[in-house]
N, C-alpha and C positions, 0 to 999 in steps of 0.2 A: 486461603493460605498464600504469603509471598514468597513469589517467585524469586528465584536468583537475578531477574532483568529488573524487577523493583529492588532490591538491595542494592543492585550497581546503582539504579537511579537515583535511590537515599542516600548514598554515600558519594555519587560524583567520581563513579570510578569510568567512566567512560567505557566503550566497544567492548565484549566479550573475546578474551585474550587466553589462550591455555586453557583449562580447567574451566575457568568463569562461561566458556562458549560451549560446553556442554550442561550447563544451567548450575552448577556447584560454582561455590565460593570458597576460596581457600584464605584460612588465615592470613597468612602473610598481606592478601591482598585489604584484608579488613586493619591490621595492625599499621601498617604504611603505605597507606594511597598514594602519597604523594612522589613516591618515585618514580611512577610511570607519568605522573604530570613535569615533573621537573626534565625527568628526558624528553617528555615532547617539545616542554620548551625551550632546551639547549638548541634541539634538532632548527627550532624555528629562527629562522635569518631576522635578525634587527637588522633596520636601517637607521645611522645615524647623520642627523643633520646636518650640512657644511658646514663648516665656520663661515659666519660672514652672511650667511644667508639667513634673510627675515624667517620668520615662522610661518607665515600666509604664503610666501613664496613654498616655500617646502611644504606646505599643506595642499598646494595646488599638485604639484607633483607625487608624491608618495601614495600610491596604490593602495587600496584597501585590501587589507589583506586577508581578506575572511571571500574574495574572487578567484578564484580561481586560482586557489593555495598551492597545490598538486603540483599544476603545470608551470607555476610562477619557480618554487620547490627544485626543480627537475629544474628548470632553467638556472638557477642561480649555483648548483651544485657544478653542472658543464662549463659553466661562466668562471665559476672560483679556481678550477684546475683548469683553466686554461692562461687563465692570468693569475696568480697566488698574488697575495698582498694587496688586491682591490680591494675595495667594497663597489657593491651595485645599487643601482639607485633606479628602482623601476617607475616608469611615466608611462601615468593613464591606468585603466584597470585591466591591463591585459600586457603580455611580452609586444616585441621585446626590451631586453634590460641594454641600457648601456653602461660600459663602465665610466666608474670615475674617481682620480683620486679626494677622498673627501678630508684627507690628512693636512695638505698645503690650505685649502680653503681658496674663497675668492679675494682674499687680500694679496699685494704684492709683497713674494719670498725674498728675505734679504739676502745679500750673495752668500754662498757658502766658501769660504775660504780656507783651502786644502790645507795640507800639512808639509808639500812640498818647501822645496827650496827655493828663494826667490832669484829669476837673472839678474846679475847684475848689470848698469847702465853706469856708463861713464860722460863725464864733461866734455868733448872732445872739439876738437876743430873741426871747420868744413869750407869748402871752396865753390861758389857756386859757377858753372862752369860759360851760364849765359855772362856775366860781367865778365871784361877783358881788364879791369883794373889790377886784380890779382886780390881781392879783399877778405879777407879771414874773418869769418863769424863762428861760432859757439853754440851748440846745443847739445841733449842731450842724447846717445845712442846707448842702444846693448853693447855690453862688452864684446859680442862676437862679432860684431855688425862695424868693427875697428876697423880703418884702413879701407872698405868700401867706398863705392862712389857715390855722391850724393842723391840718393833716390828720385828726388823732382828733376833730375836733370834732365829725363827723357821727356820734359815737357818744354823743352826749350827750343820751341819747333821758330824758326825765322822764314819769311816770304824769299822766294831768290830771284834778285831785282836784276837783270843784265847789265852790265858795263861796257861802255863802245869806248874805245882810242878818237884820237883825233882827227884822225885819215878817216878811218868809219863816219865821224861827223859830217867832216868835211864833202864825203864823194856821194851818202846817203841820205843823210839825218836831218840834213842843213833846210830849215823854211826861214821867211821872210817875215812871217808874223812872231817869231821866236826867235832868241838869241841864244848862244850857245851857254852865257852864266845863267840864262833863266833856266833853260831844261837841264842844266847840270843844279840847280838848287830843287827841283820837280822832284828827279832823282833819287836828292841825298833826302828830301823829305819822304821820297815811298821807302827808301830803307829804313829810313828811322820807325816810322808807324807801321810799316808791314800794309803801307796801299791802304788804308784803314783813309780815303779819300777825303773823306767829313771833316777829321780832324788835319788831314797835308791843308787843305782849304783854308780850317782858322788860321794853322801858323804859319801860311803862305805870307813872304814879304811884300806886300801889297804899295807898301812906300816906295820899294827901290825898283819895283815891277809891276807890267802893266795889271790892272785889277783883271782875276780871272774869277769862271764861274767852275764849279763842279765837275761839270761838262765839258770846257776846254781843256781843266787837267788830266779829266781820263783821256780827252779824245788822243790829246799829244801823247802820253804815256802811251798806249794804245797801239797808235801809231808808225812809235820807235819799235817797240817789239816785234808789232810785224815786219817791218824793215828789214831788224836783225835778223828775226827767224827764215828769214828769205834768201838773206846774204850769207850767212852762216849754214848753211841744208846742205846734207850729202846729197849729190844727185843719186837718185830712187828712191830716198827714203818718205814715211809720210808723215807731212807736217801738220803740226798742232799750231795753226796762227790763233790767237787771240781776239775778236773780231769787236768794237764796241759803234754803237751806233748810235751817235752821240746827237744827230736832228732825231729821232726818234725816243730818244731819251727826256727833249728837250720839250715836242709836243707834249709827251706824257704827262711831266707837271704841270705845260698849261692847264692842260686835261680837267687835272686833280684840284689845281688852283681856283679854275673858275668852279667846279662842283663844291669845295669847303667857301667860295664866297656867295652861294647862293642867299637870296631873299627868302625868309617865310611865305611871301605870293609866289615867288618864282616854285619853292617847294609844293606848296598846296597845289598851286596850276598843274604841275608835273605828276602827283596823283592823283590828279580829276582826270587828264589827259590818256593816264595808263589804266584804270578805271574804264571809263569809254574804249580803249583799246581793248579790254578783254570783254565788253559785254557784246562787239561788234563778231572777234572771234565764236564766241558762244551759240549767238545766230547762227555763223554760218554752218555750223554743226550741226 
């Protein structure tokens, strides 16, 4: 005779539930099966594939779901009230899950463009405050931003180059290799470049003065300011002289000069030479 656990079997009614678990079968459960399968599978979480994402990509990820249902289950439940409006996307066959939005997908989201009101921007004048000519230029700002000062102007940073009088040249400053129109041309060329020395060099007047090197211009610039800063000190206070070391500046490029005109023998020699230098080291060790 069959049993009530064979009729659940023949009809696919799944677990003994109520009635059915003391081995009876109740009508209801014979007339419509299928509401206890359709709630089961409300209950079960779909995961649906990003946008954007291949199928073999998401087949590598997405968990089979027939592992460890339970716990996977129980996790996705604590995961959904904790964040409302995910979806979870579990990787590997076991927790845990991370969230992710799978709504946006992995393409780039186009802006979303509010419903506010837009500021408005006006044509306006502006004055840059580095030029001394006084010259009016045009762009656009916010209307609120009206009557403000030019925002780049705090980049308007200048080197601050000392100025001596004539007495000062005359009782200090004064050398025999320099003339007082050359170091007053020296000068106006470090105010103009901001000491920016490479370039005082090209547009030095070379025609009307005697040709200089790099070197001589720092050294004289150099020079004067320590002078100044000497003659000009409160006594006690501590001074910041400037100090340039202009024979030592001048080895230095020989230095570098004769190393970039090396020979391919002179180079090979020089790592056969350092080669031998460490196998000698090595010994002695």
């Amino acid at each position: 005779m069959a049993t009530g656990a064979d009729v659940r079997d023949i009809l696919e009614l799944g677990g003994p539930e109520g009635d059915a678990a003391s081995g009876t079968i109740s009508k209801k459960d014979i007339i419509n099966p299928d509401k206890k399968k359709s709630k089961k599978s409300s209950e079960t979480l779909t995961f649906k594939r990003p946008e954007g994402m291949h199928r073999e990509v998401y087949a590598l990820l997405y968990s089979d779901k027939n592992k460890g249902s339970c716990l996977l289950s129980r996790m996705q439940e604590d995961l959904k009230s904790l964040a409302p409006g995910h979806e979870f996307l579990a990787i590997g066959d076991a927790p845990p899950l991370l969230p992710s939005d799978t709504g946006q997908g992995y393409r780039t989201v186009k802006a979303k463009l509010g419903s506010k009101k837009v500021r408005p921007w006006k044509w306006m004048p502006f004055t840059n405050p580095a030029r001394k000519d006084g010259a009016m230029f045009f762009h656009w700002r916010r209307a609120a931003e009206e009557g403000k000062d030019y925002p780049f102007a705090r980049f308007n940073k200048t080197v601050q180059v000392p100025v001596y009088s004539e007495q000062e040249y005359q009782l200090y400053l004064h050398d025999d290799a320099w003339t007082k129109a050359e170091t007053d041309h020296l000068f106006d060329l470090s105010r103009r470049f901001d000491l920016r020395f490479v370039v005082i060099h090209d547009r030095y007047d070379h025609q009307q003065f005697k040709k200089r090197s790099v070197e001589d211009l720092k050294e004289r610039y150099y020079h004067i300011c320590a002078k100044l800063a000497n003659v000009r000190a409160v006594p006690g206070t501590d001074l910041k002289i400037p100090v340039f070391d202009a024979g030592h500046e001048r080895r230095r490029k020989e230095q570098l000069e004769r190393l970039y005109n090396r020979t391919p023998e002179q180079v090979a020699e020089e790592e056969y030479l350092l080669q031998e230098l460490r196998k000698i080291e090595a010994r002695k060790k």
